[in-house]
Phi, psi and omega in degrees: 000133171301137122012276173279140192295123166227117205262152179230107176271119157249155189159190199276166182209108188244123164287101168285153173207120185239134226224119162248153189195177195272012176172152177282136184312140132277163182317094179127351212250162187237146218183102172310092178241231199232006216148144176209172164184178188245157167209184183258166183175208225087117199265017115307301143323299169321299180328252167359297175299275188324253265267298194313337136346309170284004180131322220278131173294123177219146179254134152216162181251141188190207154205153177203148210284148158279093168205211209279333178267334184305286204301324190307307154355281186274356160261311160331279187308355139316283182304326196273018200030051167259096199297157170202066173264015157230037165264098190299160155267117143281113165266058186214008198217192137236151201304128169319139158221182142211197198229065213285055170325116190237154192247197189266012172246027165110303211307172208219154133238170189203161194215133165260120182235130176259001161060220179285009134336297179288003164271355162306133166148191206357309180313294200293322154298330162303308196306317194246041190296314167310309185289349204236310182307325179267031197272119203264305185221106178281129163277100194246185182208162203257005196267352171257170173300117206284355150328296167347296207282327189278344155286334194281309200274309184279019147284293184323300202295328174268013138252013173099022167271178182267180200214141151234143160225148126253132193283092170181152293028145201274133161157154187304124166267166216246161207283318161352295213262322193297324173269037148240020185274123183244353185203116194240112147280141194220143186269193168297314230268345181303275159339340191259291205289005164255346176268338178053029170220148161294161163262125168255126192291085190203125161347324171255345137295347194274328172276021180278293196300327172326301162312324188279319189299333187274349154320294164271349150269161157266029177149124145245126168250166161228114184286103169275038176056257192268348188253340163147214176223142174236148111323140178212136130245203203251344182251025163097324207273149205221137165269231173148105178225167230190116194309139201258136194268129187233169171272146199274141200230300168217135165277348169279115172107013189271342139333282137346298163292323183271336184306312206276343180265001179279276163355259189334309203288320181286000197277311238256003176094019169287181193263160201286309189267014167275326174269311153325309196287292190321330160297272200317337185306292174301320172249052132299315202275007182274269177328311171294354185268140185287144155337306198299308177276344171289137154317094168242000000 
């Protein structure tokens, strides 16, 4: 293990292009709208961009197409001081992308291809052995092949860093990647299908459900969106942190933002409700930012 804190983000890496209009199409329907641009994204790429942000050295591992978004990609994470010298070129693949609808109060839908996202696994842990023995805390998502994620973890975990994921997109993880999981976030609807009870997106659900997540995890978080966060771990101690209120400006990417600055805090030793408050801070202030004006 390094000295110095280091998060290893493994994950998706999407060229997005997100398109605003006064409202999302329903089924049939055609919709003017009023404006698009591209940005980088990926709930792997993002993660990564948030934890690299607090100062903390971060790495990610991925793929991506030699092509005009593969570079668009790989040049964010330049500017954004994210090394990604294990971030592979696929030419057998095209670069992950997705298409994002945004409405005129923030909220989003979104379509996703993941292209060379799904070609990630072994190849990619061998490449990156060295970099994964000095990994302080590894970061994982549910947007790659969970084989990926369970080589990616049991590297870390025998050298003795830690394994975080977030489980999202929602699907089942296979009992492999559960036992090297040392911190699982998870949002509601994320939580009702590993917990198998409904969630009510609420501060005393999320943490009911914490509770229950801690059967099979050792450190649970849970997101309620606008009412906050909860905490759980196997040794009783439990959080309750409560959402810092902003005008809501866009929910995308506010997710993202709190895993990777969550990470980091937790990379560089701070304490679980020190690292908590500070996630939630940051993607309040995420949320309060319009789409139009953030930097990616």
């Amino acid at each position: 293990m390094t000295a110095s804190p280091l998060v290893t983000v493994f994950g998706s890496l999407h060229y997005d292009i997100a398109v605003f209009g006064p409202s999302r199409p329903r089924k049939g329907e055609t919709v003017t709208g009023t404006s698009w641009h591209p940005k980088s994204g990926g709930k792997g790429g993002n993660q990564a961009v948030s934890a690299a942000r607090t100062g903390v050295a971060t790495s990610m591992i991925g793929a991506v197409a030699d092509d005009d978004f593969g570079r668009f990609l790989l040049s964010n994470l330049d500017r954004k001081n994210v090394d990604h010298t294990f971030v592979r070129r696929d030419a057998s693949h095209s670069t992950g992308m997705s298409v994002a609808i945004f409405d005129a109060e923030g909220d989003y839908g979104a379509v996703i291809v993941s292209g060379s996202n799904l070609t990630l696994g072994d190849h990619d842990i061998l490449a990156a052995q060295d970099l994964l023995r000095r990994t302080t805390i590894l970061v994982l998502q549910n947007e790659i092949p969970d084989s990926a994620n369970v080589a990616a973890a049991k590297a870390v975990k025998e050298a003795g860093g830690r394994v975080m994921i977030n489980a999202a997109p929602a699907r089942v993880l296979s009992n492999d990647l559960q036992h090297f999981i040392d911190i699982i976030v998870v949002n509601a609807i994320e939580a009702e299908m590993l917990a198998g009870v409904p969630v009510v997106e609420t501060l005393e659900g999320a943490l009911e459900a914490a509770r229950k997540l801690v059967r099979i995890f050792p450190e649970v978080v849970v997101t309620a969106g606008g009412s906050g966060v909860a905490y759980a771990n196997r040794r009783g101690e439990e959080i309750v942190i409560e959402a810092v209120k902003v005008k809501v400006e866009s929910t995308h990417g506010a997710g993202d933002e709190f895993i990777g600055v969550l990470a980091a805090e937790i990379a560089s030793g701070k304490t679980m409700n020190a690292a908590l408050q500070k996630a939630n801070m940051d993607a309040a202030k995420l949320v309060g930012t319009p789409e139009k004006t953030r930097l990616q």
